[in-house]
C-alpha positions in Angstrom: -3.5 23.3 -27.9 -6.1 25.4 -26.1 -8.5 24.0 -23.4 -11.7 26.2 -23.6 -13.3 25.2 -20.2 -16.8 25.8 -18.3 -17.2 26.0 -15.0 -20.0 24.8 -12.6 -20.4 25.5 -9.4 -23.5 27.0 -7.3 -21.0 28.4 -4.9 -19.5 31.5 -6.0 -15.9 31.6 -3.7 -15.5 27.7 -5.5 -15.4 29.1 -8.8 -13.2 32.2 -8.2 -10.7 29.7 -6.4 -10.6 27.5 -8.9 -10.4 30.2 -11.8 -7.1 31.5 -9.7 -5.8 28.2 -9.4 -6.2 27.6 -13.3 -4.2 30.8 -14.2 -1.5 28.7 -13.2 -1.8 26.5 -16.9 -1.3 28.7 -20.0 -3.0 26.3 -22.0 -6.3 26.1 -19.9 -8.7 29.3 -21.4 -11.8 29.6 -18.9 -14.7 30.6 -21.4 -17.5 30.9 -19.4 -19.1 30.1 -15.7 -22.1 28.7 -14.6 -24.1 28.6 -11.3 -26.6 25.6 -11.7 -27.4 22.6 -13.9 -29.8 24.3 -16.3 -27.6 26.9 -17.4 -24.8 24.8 -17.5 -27.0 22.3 -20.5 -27.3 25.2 -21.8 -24.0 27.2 -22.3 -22.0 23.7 -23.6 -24.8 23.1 -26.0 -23.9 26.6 -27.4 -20.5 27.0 -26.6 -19.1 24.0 -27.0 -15.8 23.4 -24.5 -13.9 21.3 -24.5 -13.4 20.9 -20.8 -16.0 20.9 -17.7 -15.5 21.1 -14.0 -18.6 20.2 -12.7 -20.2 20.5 -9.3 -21.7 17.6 -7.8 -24.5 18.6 -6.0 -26.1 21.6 -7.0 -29.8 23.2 -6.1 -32.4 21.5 -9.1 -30.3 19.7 -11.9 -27.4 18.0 -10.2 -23.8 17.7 -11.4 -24.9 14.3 -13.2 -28.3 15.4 -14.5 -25.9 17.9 -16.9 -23.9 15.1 -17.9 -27.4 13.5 -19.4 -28.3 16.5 -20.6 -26.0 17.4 -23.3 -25.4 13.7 -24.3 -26.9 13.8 -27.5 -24.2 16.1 -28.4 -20.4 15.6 -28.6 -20.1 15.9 -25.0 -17.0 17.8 -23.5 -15.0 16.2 -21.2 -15.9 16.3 -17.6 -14.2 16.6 -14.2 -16.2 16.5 -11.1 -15.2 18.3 -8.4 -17.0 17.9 -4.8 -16.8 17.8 -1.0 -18.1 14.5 -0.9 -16.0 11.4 -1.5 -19.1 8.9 -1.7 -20.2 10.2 -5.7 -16.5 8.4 -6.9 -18.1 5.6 -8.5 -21.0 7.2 -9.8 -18.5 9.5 -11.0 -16.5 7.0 -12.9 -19.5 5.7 -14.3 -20.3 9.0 -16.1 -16.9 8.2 -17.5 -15.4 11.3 -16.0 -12.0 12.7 -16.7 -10.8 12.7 -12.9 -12.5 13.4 -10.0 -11.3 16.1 -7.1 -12.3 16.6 -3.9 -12.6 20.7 -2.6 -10.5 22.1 -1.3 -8.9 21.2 -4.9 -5.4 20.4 -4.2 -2.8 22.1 -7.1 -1.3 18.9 -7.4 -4.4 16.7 -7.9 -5.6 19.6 -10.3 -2.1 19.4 -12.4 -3.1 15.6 -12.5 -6.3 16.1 -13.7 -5.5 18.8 -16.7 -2.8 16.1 -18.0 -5.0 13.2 -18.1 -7.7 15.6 -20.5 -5.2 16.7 -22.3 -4.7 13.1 -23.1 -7.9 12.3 -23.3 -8.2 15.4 -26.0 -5.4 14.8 -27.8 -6.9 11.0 -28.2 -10.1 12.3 -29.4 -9.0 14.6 -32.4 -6.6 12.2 -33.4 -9.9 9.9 -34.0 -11.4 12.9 -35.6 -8.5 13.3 -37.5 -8.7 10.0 -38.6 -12.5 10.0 -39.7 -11.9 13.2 -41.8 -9.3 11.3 -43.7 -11.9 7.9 -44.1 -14.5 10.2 -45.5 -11.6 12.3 -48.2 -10.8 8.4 -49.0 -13.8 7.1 -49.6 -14.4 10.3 -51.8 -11.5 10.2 -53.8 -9.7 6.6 -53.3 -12.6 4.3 -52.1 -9.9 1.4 -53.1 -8.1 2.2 -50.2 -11.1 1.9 -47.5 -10.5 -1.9 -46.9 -7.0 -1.9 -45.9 -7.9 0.8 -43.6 -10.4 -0.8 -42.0 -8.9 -4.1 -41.3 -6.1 -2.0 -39.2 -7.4 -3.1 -36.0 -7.0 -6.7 -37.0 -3.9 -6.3 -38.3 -2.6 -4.5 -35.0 -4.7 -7.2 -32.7 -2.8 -10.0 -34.2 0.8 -8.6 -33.6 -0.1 -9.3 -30.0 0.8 -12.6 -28.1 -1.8 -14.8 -27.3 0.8 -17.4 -25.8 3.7 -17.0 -23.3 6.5 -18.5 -22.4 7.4 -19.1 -18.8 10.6 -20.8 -17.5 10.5 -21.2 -13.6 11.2 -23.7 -11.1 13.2 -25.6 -14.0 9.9 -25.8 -16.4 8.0 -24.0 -19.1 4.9 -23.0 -18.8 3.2 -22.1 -21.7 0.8 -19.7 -20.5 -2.8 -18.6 -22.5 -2.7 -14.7 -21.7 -6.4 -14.5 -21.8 -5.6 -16.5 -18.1 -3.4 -14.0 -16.9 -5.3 -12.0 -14.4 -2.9 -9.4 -13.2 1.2 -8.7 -12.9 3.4 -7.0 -10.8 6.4 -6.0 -11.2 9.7 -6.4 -8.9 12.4 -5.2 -10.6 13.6 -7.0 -13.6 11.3 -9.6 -12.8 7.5 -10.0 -13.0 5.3 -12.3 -11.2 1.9 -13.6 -13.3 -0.8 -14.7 -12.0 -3.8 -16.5 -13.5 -6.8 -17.6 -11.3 -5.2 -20.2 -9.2 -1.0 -19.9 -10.1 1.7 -17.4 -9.8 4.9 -17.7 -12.1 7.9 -15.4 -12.4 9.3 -14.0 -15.5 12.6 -12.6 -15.9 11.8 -9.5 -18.2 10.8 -5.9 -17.8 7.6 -4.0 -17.1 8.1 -1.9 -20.1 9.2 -5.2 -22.2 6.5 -7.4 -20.8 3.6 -4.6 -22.0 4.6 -4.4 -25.6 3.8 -8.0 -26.1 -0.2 -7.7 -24.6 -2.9 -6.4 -25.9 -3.5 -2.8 -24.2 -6.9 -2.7 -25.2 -7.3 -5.9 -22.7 -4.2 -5.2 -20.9 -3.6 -1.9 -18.7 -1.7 -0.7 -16.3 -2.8 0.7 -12.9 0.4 0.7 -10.8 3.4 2.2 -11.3 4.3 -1.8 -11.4 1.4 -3.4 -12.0 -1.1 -4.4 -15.3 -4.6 -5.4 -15.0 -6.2 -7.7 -17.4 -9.5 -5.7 -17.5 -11.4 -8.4 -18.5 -11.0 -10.4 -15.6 -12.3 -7.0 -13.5 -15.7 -7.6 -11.7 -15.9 -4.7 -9.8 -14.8 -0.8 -9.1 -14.7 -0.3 -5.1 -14.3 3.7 -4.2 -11.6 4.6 -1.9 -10.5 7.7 -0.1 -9.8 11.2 -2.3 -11.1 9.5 -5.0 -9.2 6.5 -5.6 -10.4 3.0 -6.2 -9.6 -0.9 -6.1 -10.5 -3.2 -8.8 -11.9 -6.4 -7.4 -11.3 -9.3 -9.5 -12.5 -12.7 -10.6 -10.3 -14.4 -8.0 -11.6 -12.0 -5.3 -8.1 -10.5 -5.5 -7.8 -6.6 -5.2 -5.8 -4.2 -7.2 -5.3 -0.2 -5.8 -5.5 1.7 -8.8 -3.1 4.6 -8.1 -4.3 8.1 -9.0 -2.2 8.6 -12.1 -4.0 5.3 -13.9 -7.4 6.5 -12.6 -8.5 7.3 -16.1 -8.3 3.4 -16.8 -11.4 2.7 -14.8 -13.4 4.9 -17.4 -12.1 2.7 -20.7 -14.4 -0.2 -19.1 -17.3 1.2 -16.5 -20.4 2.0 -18.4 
């Protein structure tokens, strides 16, 4: 799978370093470059890539005015990239890919490429998907319903109760409760707003049973019930904390990061 990218940058040395950096991915194909927000609207309206690294702030159109300029298409995917820190959230918000600070580390740009290669590989699968719907409903409209009620079917498998044996009791626990876990070993301490249990099970184990929809991990060892997120604080380099309900704080480490853009609008 080819990446066709764009890239954005007023400054010209930023855009030459980061093409030589990117000859380091074979799969990564810059198609074009761009030197301010105006062309920029324009070149991924015509060319259509499926990649961006966007500049922040740039003379007249700014980094995010490009973002709501070529939303009434099937917008690429974005990466910011910026000497500034302070845009993180804002970033998020636009429901960027990643977000890297210049000078771009190789590392941090290696993470970046793999979580839109994920994100890509998510999105023609859905197209992939559609394409079938409309042959079906074409040539076997029978077979629409079942297809439809698939999320249902695949929300239901889920548990919506869970059982908890500590300090010689059960607890039968509502998982819409549980507000985040971490992981210590082959154990895992829950906590809902105003308790903490331990579990004797896995990580890998423990997320098969819950929802991932609701349900996402952030940590290495730890899961976030997202709905029980009330707010995305920026950190350093581009990371963040989730603050939630109980006022507790969750680091999301930078190879989640692309979790915060499933639920920040």
């Amino acid at each position: 799978m080819t990446i066709r990218t764009i890239l954005v940058d007023d400054e010209k040395l930023a855009i030459q370093g980061l093409q030589l950096r990117l000859q380091a991915f074979p799969d990564v194909e810059v198609i074009d470059t761009c030197s301010n927000g105006r062309e920029a609207i324009r070149k991924i309206k015509t060319e259509k890539p499926d990649l961006v690294f966007l500049d922040i702030q740039m003379p007249g159109f700014d980094g995010f005015s490009v973002v709501k300029g070529v939303m009434e298409i099937d917008p690429p995917l974005f990466v910011f990239v910026t000497a500034y820190s302070e845009h993180a959230l804002k970033a998020f918000e636009a429901n960027a890919v990643d977000y890297l600070l210049k000078p771009v580390e190789e590392d941090r740009l290696a993470d970046a490429l793999d979580r839109a290669r994920t994100r890509l590989a998510e999105k023609r699968g859905l197209e992939e998907v559609e394409k079938l719907k409309t042959v079906l409903a074409e040539v076997a409209p029978d077979a629409m319903p079942e297809m439809e009620d698939d999320g249902e079917v695949a929300a239901g498998r889920f548990e919506k109760l869970i059982n908890i044996k500590d300090r010689g009791q059960i607890f039968r626990v509502d998982v819409d409760t549980i507000e985040r876990i971490e992981a210590a070993g082959d154990y895992m301490c829950i906590y809902t707003g105003d308790n903490s249990l331990i579990l004797r099970e896995t990580m890998k184990d423990l997320e098969r049973r819950l929802d991932p929809r609701v349900f996402q991990r952030v940590h290495r060892s730890k899961i976030v019930n997202l709905d029980q997120v009330r707010q995305v604080r920026p950190h350093t380099n581009g990371e963040c904390f989730l603050v939630l309900e109980s006022g507790a704080e969750v680091k999301v480490s930078r190879s989640y990061r692309d979790v915060v853009a499933r639920f920040v609008h």
